[in-house]
C-alpha positions, -999 to 999 in steps of 0.1 A, spaced: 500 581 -365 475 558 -352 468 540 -318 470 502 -321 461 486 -291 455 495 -251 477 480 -224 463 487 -190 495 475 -168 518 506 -172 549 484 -161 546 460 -190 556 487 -215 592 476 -201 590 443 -208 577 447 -241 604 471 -255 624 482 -226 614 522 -233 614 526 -195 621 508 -162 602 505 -129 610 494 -98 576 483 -91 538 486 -104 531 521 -108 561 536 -101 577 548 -139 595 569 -160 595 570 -198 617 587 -227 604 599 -257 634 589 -271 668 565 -257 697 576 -274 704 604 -302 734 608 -323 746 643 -325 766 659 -357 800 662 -356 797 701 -357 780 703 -324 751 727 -341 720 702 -331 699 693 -303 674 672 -287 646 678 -267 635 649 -244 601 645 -233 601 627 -198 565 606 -187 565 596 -152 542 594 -121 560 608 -95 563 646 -84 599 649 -89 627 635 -115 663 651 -125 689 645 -152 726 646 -147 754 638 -170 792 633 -167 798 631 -202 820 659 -213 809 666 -250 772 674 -240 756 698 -218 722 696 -204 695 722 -201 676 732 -173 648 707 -171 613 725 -175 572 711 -183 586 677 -181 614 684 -209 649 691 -210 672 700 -240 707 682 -247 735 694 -264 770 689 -273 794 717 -267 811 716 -300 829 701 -323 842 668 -324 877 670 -339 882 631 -333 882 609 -362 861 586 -336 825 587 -326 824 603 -286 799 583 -264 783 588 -235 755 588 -205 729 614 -198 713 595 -165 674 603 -160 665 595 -122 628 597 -106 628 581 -72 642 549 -72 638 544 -112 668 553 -135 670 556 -171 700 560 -190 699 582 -223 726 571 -245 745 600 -268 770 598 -294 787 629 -313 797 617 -345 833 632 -360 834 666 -376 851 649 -405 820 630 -409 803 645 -443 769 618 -448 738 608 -428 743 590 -399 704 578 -376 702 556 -343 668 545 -340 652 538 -306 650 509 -292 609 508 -299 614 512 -340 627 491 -366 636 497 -399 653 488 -435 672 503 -469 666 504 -500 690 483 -520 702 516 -538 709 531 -501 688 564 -510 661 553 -482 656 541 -450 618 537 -433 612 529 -402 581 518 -377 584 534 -343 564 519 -315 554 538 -283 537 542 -256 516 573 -251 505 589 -216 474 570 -219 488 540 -216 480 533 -256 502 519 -286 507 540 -310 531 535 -344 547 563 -363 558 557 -398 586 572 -412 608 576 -448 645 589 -445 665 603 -477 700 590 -475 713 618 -496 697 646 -480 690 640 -446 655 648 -452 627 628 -429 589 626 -438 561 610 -419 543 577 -431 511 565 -431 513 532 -413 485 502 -421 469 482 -398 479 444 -400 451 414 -403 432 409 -369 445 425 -343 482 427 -348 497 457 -358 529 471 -377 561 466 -363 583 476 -386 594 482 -421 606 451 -437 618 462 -472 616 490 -494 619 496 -532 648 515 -549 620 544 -557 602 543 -523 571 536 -533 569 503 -528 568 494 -487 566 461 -468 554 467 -435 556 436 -408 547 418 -382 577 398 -370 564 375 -344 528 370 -358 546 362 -393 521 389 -411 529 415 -438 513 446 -457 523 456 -487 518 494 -495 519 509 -532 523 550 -526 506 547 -495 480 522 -510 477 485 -494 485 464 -520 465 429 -520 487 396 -523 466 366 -531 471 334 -511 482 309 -530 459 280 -537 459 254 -515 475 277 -484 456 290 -456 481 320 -457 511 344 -469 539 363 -454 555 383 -478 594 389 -463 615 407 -489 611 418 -525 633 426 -551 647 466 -559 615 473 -578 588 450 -564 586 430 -596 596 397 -576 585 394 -542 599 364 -515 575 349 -488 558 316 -468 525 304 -471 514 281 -447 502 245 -461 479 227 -434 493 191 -434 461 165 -434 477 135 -416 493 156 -388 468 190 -387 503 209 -382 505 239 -402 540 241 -425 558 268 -441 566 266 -478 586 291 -500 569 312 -526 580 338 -549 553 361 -571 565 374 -599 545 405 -613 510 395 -586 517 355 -598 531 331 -569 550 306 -579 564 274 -559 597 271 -552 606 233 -548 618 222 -510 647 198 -499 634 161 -491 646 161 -455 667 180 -426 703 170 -422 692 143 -395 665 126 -421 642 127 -396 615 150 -406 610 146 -443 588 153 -475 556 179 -467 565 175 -427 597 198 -437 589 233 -428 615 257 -455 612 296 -455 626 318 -480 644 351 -468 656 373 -491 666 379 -529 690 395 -554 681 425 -563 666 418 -597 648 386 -580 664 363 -599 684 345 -566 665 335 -538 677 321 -502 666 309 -470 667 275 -450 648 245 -439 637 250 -402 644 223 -385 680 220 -386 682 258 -406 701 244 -433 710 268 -461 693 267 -496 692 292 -524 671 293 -556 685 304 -590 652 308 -611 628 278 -596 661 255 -593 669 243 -556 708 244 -542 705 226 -512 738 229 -503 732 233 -462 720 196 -457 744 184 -486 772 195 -468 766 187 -435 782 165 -411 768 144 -386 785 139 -347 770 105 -331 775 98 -298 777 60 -283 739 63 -276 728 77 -309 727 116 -298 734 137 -328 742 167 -342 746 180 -373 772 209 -383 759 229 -410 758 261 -432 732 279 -413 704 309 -423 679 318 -399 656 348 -398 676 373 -415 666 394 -446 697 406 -464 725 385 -459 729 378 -504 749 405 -522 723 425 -544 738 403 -580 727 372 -559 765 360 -563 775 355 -525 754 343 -497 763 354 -457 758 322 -432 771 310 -403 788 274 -403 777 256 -368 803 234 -357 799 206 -327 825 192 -304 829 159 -300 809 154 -265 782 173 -289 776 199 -252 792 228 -269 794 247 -301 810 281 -319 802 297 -350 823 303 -377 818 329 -409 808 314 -437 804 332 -474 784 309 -500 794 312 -540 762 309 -557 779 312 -594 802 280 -581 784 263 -556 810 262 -535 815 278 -501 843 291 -474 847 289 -437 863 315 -417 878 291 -390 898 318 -376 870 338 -365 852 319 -339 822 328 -325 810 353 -356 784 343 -379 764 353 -405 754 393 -417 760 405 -453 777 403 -482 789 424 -513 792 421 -548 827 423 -545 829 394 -520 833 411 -491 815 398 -460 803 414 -426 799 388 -399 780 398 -365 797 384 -333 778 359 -324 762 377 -297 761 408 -311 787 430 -301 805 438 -329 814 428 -365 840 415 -386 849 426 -421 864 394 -445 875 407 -478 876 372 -500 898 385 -528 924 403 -514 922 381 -480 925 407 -451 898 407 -422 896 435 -401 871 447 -373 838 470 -390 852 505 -370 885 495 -387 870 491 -424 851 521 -420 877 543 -409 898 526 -440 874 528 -463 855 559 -453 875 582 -427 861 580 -393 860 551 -369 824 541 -360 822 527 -321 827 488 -321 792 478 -308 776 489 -338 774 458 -365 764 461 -399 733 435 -420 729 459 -454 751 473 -476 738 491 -506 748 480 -542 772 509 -544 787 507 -510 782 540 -498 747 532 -474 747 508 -444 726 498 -422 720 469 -388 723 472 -352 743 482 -322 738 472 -285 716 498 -264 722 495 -226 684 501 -209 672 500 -174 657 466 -187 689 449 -199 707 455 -234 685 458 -270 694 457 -302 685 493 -317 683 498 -354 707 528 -371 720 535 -404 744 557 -422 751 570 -459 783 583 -469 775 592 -505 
C-alpha cells in the first residue's frame, strides 16, 4: 500500500468514486467497504469500518438473512444467519445513516449449493482474469482519514480462495494505478493501468518491466497481452506534423520487439482518412496470434490475424443520408473493451449499431464476428444488447446496453437465454440478473465483469468474479 495523491475537499471523494455521500461540504460518511458477498453456509462475516465527522451515526437493516452487530469504535460486524437453501443468490440493504447522510451497504448470501469462489469488488477497485481463470488481481482505490489516496494491490486464487497483497507501481508523472488490466496464466506477469490517462505498467514478479516506445511515437499504452506475455497489444501515439494532433496507432511487441499493425484508409463516412485516422487495438487470442480493436472515429471493427488487417467494420457498413446530407453509418462496433475475442481468436463480441430512418434514434443489436470465415451474425431479436464476450465454442454474452443484465446466444445449438438462466443450466445456482459477464476462461469454469451497485451517489459499475472449477 502506498498513498498516491492528496485531495483536500473531503466531498469530492464522492464524485470521484461514489465511496460515500454528503449532503453538503463537510458533512460525510464513508465505508470501508460497499457491498460483500457472503457464503452460502452462513459461516462468514464482515467487519465495516465507518469514517465520518459527525458525533453520532447508526446502522439498521430489514433484510432477513443478515443480522447486524452492535456498532462499537466506529465498526460494526454483519452476518447472515445461516444457510441459504435457495438455489438463488439472497440480496439485500444494510442502511448506514449519520445525520442527514445515508449510505446503503449492499449484501448478497450466495446459495449453499454453491461449491467455487465467488468476489464483489467495491465500487473504488477494478480488476481482471487470467485467461486460464486461476487468477484474478485487482487495484483498490480509497480514501483514507487523512483525506489521502491510497491503492491496495491484490492477487486472488480462483481455485483456492486464497487472497494475497500486491505491490502496486506508481504510473509516469503524477497519475497513479487504477486498476489491473491483464494478467498472465502464471501470475507473474501484471499490467497495471491508468484508464483515463491512457498509461500502463508492466510488472514481472513484482518488477517494472520497461516497454520501449516505438520509434517515431511520443508514447505507449500497453492494453492487453497474451496468456504468457510473449505478445503484448497497445497504442502509441504518432504526433501528426500538418495538424499537431496527436493519433493513436496499433502496435503489437512480440518478445520486447513492437511491431506495426497496418490501419484502415478511412472511417465509414470517408471523412477522416490516411494518418488523420486514429485505430486502437484492444485485446488478443490467447497465444497472440489474433488481434482486435476499432478505428475511433466511427469505432468500426477490425481484427489482425498475424500483421494482416480485416476491416470488416467499415467494409460492412451502411450509410443513412438524409435530404440535407446528415449521415450515419450502422456498423459492427468495438470500443474500449479488453476481452470481448474467444481465447483461439476464432469469434469476436461487437455490437451492431443500427439507425432509423430520421437518423434521431438508434438500438443495438448482438453481434458475434467469425474470424476463421470472415463473416459475421446479428442478433436482431435482441435489441438494445451489445457487445461482451465470446467462447471457443461460439457462445456469446451480450451486456444490455445499459448495463443491467446479460444475454447468453449459443450459435450452434441456437438457444439464447438470460446469464442467471445459463448459469443455473450450466452450473446449479441462479446468479442475480444485474450481474453481467465480459471474461470467460478457456475452460469455462472462471467468469468475471460487472453488476450495478446502487450508491448514495447514483448507480456504479462494481467489478466481481466467480470460479466454479
Amino acid at each position: 500500500m502506498k498513498t498516491i495523491f492528496k485531495i483536500i475537499p473531503i466531498f469530492l471523494a464522492a464524485a470521484f468514486f461514489g465511496a460515500c455521500t454528503q449532503m453538503e461540504q463537510g458533512d460525510y460518511m464513508n465505508l470501508s467497504v460497499n457491498s460483500y458477498v457472503f457464503d452460502g453456509n452462513g459461516n462468514d462475516s464482515v467487519v465495516v469500518d465507518v469514517t465520518t465527522n459527525l458525533s453520532e451515526w447508526s446502522v439498521s437493516t430489514d433484510c432477513p438473512f443478515v443480522q447486524v452487530g452492535t456498532p462499537s469504535d466506529n465498526k460494526v460486524v454483519i452476518r447472515p444467519v445461516g444457510r441459504n437453501e435457495s438455489s438463488e443468490m439472497a440480496e439485500g440493504v444494510v442502511t448506514f445513516t449519520a445525520g442527514g447522510t445515508v449510505v446503503d451497504f449492499e449484501v448478497m448470501q450466495l446459495p449453499a449449493s454453491f461449491k467455487g469462489v465467488f468476489k464483489a469488488l467495491p465500487i473504488t477497485a477494478r480488476g481482471s482474469m487470467s485467461r486460464n481463470g486461476k487468477w484474478f488481481g485487482w487495484v483498490d482505490v480509497t480514501l483514507d482519514e487523512n483525506s489521502n489516496w491510497t491503492d491496495h494491490g491484490y492477487l486472488l486464487n480462483l481455485e483456492t480462495g486464497e487472497t494475497t497483497d500486491l505491490d502496486v507501481p506508481s504510473m509516469p508523472g503524477e497519475d497513479y494505478a487504477e486498476g489491473i488490466m491483464a494478467i498472465s496464466d502464471d501470475a507473474k506477469w501484471i499490467l497495471f493501468g491508468h484508464w483515463g490517462a491512457c498509461k500502463s505498467v508492466l510488472t514481472y514478479e513484482g518488477e517494472v518491466v520497461d516497454v520501449a516506445v516505438p520509434e517515431g511515437m511520443e508514447s505507449v499504452w500497453i492494453v492487453n497481452m497474451s496468456a504468457d506475455a510473449s505478445v503484448l497489444v497497445g497504442n502509441a501515439i504518432y504526433r501528426h506534423p500538418t495538424s499537431g494532433g496527436g493519433v493513436n496507432r496499433p502496435y503489437k511487441y512480440v518478445n520486447g520487439e513492437p511491431i506495426a499493425l497496418p490501419c484502415p484508409d478511412s472511417d465509414a463516412y470517408g471523412q477522416v482518412t490516411g494518418d488523420n485516422l486514429p485505430v486502437l487495438a484492444r485485446g488478443c487470442s490467447a497465444d497472440g496470434s489474433v488481434i482486435y480493436g476499432s478505428e475511433w472515429q466511427t469505432f468500426g471493427v477490425t481484427y489482425w490475424i498475424g500483421e494482416e488487417l480485416h476491416n470488416i467494420g467499415v467494409e460492412n457498413s451502411n450509410l443513412e443520408i438524409d435530404d440535407i446530407d446528415y449521415y450515419r453509418a450502422c456498423i459492427l462496433r468495438v470500443l474500449a473493451e479488453y476481452f470481448n475475442m474467444s481465447s483461439d481468436g476464432r469469434y469476436i463480441s461487437a455490437a451492431w449499431r443500427e439507425f432509423d430512418q430520421d437518423m434521431q434514434d438508434y438500438v443495438d443489436y448482438p453481434a458475434i464476428i467469425d474470424t476463421k470465415t470472415g463473416s459475421y451474425e446479428i442478433y436482431e431479436d435482441a435489441a438494445n444488447y451489445g457487445s461482451g464476450t465470446a467462447t471457443e465454442d461460439g457462445v456469446l454474452f451480450a451486456k444490455a446496453s445499459g448495463g443491467y443484465g446479460c444475454m447468453v446466444f449459443d450459435t450452434k445449438s441456437g438457444s439464447k437465454m438470460t446469464f442467471s438462466e445459463w448459469m443455473k443450466a450450466e452450473h446449479g445456482f441462479i446468479i442475480d440478473p444485474k450481474y453481467y459477464c465480459f471474461a470467460v476462461s478457456d475452460d469455462g469454469l472462471s467468469f468475471s465483469g460487472r453488476f450495478m451497485s446502487s450508491q448514495g451517489t447514483g448507480t456504479e459499475h462494481a467489478y466481481w468474479v466467480a470460479s466454479v472449477r
